[in-house]
C-alpha positions in Angstrom: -45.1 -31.9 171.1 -46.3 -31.8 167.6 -45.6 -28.0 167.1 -41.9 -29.0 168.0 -42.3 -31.8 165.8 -43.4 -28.9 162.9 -40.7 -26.7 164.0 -38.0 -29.2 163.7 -38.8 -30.0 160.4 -39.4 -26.9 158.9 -35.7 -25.7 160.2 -34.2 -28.7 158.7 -35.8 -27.7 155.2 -35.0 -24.6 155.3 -31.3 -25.2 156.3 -31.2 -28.1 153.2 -32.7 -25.5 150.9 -29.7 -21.8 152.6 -27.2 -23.2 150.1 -30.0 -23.5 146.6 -30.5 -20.2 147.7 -27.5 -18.5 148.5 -26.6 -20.2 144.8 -29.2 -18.2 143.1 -29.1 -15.1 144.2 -25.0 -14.8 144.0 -26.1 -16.0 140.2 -28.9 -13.4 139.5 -28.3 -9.6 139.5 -29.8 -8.0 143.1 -33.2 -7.0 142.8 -34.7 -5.0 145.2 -36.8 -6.2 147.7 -35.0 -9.5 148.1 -36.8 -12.5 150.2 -36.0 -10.4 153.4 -39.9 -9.6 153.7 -40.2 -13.4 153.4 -37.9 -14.3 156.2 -39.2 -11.6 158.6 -42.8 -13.0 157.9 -41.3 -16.7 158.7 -40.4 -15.1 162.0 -43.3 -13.7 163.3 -45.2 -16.6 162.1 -42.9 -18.1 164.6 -43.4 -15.8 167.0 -46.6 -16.2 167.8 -47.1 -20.2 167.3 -44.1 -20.4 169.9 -43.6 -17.4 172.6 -44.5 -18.7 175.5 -45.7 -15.2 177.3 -48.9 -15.5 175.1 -49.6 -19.2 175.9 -49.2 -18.5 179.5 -51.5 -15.5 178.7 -53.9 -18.0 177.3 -54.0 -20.8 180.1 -54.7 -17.5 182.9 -57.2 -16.0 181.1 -58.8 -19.5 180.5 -58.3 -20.4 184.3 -60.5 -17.3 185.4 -63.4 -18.0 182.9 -63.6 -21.4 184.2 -63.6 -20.2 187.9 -65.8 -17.5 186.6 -68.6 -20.0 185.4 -68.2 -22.4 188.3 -68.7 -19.2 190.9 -71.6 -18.2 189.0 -73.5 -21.3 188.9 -73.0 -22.3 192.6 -74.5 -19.1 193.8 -77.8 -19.3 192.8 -78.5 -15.5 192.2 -78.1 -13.7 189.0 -74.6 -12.1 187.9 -74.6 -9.0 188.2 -74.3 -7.2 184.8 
């Protein structure tokens, strides 16, 4: 819930602060590079707080290590390496 919370609020700032933006760089002569490296950065920040293939990734791989230490305690023999 919180990292919707986060989300939320960071895509109202950034839609209050488009038009400052826009502003400036319609003002300033084009330099190369631009912010474009910044957005695409914002992105896959994004992208990996939020995709949900890697959390369910996560919660499976966490699943089997808890099987995988309940299995190995109740057995009474040594794991075999």
């Amino acid at each position: 819930m919180l990292e919707w919370l986060v989300a939320v609020a960071v895509l109202l700032l950034f839609l209050l602060l488009l038009p400052r933006m826009l502003r400036r760089d319609k003002a300033q002569p084009r330099k190369s590079g631009g912010g474009s490296g910044v957005m695409v950065g914002i992105g896959l920040a994004f992208a990996m707080v939020f995709d949900p293939k890697a959390a369910q990734a996560i919660e499976v791989i966490d699943q089997k290590n808890d099987l995988g230490d309940s299995e190995d305690g109740q057995s009474g023999e040594k794991p075999e390496v």
